[in-house]
C-alpha positions in Angstrom: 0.0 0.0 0.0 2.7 2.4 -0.7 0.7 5.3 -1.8 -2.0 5.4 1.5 0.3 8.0 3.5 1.2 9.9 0.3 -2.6 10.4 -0.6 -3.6 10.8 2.5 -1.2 13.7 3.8 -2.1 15.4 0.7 -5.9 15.4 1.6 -4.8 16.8 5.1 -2.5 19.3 3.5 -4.9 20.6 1.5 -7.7 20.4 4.2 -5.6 22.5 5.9 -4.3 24.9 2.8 -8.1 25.4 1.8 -9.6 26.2 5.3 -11.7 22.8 5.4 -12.7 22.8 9.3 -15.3 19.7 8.4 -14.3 15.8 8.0 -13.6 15.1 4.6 -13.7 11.7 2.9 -12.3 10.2 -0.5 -14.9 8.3 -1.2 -15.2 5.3 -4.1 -18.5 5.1 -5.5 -19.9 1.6 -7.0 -16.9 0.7 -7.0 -15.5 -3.0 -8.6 -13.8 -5.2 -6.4 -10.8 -4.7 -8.5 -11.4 -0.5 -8.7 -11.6 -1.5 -4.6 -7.9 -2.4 -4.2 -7.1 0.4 -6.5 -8.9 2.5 -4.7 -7.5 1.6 -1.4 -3.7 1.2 -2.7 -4.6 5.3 -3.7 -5.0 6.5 -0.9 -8.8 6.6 -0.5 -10.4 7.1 2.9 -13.5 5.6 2.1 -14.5 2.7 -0.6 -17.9 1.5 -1.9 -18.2 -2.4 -3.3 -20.9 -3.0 -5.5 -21.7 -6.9 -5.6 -24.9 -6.3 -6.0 -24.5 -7.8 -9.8 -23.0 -10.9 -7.9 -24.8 -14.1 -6.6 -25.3 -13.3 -2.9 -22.6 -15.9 -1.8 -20.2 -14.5 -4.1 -21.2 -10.9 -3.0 -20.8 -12.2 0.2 -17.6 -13.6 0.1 -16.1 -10.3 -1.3 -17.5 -8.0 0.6 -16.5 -9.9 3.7 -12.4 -9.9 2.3 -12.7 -6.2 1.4 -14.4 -5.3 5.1 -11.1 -7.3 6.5 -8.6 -5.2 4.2 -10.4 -1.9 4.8 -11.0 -1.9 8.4 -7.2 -3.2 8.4 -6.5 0.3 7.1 -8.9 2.2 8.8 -11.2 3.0 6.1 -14.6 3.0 6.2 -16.4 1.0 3.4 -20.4 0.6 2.4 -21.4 -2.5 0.5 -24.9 -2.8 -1.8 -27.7 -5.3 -1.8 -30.3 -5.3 -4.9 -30.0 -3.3 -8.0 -30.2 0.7 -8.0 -32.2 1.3 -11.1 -31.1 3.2 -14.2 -27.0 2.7 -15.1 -24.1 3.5 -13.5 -20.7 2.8 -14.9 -22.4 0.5 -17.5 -24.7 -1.2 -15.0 -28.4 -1.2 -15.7 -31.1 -2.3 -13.2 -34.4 -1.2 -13.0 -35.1 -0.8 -9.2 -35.3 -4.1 -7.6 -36.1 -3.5 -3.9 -33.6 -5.9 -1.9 -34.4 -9.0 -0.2 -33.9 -8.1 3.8 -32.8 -11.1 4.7 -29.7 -10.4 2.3 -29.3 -7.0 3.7 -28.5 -8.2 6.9 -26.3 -11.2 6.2 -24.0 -8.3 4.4 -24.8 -5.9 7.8 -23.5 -8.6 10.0 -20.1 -8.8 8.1 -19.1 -5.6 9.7 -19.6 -3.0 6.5 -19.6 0.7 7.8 -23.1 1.7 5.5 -25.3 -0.3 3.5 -26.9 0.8 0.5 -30.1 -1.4 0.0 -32.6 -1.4 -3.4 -35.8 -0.5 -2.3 -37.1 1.1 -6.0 -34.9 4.0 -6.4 -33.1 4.6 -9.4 -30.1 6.3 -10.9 -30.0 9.4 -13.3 -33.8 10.9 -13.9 -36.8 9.3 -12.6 -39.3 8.4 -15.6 -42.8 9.8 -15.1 -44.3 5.9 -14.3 -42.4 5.6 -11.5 -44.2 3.9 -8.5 -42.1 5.6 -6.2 -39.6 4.2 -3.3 -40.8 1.0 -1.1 -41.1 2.2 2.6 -42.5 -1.6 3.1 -39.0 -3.1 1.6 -37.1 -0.2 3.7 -39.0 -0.9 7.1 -38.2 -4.6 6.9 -34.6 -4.1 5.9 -34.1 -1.6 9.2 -35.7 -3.8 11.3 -33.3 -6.7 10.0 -29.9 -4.6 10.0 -31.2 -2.4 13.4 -28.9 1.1 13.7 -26.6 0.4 10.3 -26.5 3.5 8.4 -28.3 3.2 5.3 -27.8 4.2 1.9 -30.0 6.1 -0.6 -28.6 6.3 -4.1 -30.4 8.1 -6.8 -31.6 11.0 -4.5 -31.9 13.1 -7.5 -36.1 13.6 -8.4 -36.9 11.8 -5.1 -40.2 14.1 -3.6 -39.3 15.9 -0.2 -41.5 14.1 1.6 -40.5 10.7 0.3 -37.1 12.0 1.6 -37.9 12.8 5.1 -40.2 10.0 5.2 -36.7 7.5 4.3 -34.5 9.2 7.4 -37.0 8.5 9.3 -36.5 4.7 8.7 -32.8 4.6 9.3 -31.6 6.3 5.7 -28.5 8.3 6.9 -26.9 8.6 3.4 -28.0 10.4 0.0 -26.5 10.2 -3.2 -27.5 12.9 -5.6 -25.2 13.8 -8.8 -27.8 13.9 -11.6 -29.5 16.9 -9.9 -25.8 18.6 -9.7 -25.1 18.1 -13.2 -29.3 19.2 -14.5 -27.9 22.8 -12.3 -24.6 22.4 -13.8 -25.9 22.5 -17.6 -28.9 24.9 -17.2 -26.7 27.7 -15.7 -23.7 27.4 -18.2 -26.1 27.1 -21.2 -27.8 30.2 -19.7 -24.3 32.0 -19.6 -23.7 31.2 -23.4 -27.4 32.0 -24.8 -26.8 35.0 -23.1 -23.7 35.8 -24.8 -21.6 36.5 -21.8 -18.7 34.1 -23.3 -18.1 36.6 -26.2 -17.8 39.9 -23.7 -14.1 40.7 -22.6 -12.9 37.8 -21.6 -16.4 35.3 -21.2 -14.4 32.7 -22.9 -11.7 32.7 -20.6 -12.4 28.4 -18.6 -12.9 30.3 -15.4 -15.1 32.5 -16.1 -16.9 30.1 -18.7 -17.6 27.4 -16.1 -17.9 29.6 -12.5 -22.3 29.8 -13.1 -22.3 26.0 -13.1 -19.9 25.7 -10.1 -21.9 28.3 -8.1 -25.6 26.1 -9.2 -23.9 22.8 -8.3 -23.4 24.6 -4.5 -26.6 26.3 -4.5 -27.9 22.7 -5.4 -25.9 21.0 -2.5 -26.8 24.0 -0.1 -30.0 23.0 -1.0 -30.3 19.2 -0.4 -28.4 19.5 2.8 -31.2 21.9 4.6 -33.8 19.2 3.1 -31.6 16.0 4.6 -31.0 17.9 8.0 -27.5 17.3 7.5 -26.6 21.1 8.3 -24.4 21.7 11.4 -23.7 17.6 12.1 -20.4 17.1 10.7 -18.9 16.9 14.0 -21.7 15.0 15.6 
């Protein structure tokens, strides 16, 4: 693991050379067992297996060597049960809500956060959808009692299907597509406006500072709707 010290008194350094006062983690997303050890010889603080593609003993039996390796190094790591729908990294599912039973055979190996299919889906939420199943995610908490779990897909979720999810032991939410939707509207706003072509629009800085400032307005945003304000250090 020669490159975990080198990373990771870089993040601090730069913690520190930025101002960052919160916890910070490097966190791998869906990540492949292989992209795991990658991950992990990097430098990364935190790493995410996906097996959810896996037969349960197989996912099993990997999550349970990568829990060993990570915990070994003192990183945190979250593991999946049951398909998020819609694709991520070339991975389609079309919201399968997890099989409890699973979820908590994957709780007991020791994984930091779970992150459980209960009919949520990746990327934008097609106008049929029936919506997340508080059913699948009551049984799961009730199996896997005060593990922290994981809602991916946060992006198009209602408010009150949000709150609603917390409330039954949800303690972390993905959202990128809504970050990217802010990103595009406000930079295509800054073009059709013809702000590129005065002084020096075109210069990358300027060109791409609206989208940065939306994708913070966005985050600003989902953190006072998840309550997440003010805990970092709780």
């Amino acid at each position: 693991m020669t490159g975990f010290k080198t990373v990771s008194a870089m993040v601090k350094a730069m913690d520190e050379e930025l101002g960052i006062t919160v916890p910070v983690a490097l966190h791998l997303d869906h990540g492949t067992y292989e992209g795991c050890y990658k991950c992990i010889k990097a430098g990364f603080t935190s790493i995410m297996f996906d097996g959810s593609h896996y037969p349960i003993e197989e996912n099993l039996e990997k999550t349970k060597e990568l829990v060993a390796v990570a915990h070994g190094l003192g990183l945190s790591i979250e593991a999946e049960v049951g398909s998020i729908g819609g694709e991520e990294d070339g991975v389609v599912g079309m919201g399968e809500c997890a099989d409890p039973d699973e979820c908590k055979a994957i709780a007991d190996l020791g994984v930091d956060m779970l992150a459980a299919g209960i009919g949520n889906i990746h990327g934008k939420y097609p106008e049929n959808w029936a919506g997340l199943s508080f059913e699948t995610l009551d049984a799961i908490q009730q199996k896997t009692g005060i593990m922290p779990l994981v809602l991916h897909g946060g992006t198009g979720i209602p408010a009150d299907m949000i709150k609603k999810a917390i409330d039954l032991g949800v303690s972390k939410i993905n959202v990128n597509t809504e970050c990217q939707l802010s990103f595009q509207e406000a930079t295509r706003k800054y073009i059709e406006e013809g702000k590129d072509q005065q002084g020096k629009g075109f210069d990358p800085r300027k060109l791409l500072a609206p989208g940065a400032d939306a994708i913070k307005a966005t985050v600003k945003e989902k953190m006072e709707l998840f309550g997440s304000i003010g805990k970092a250090n709780d």
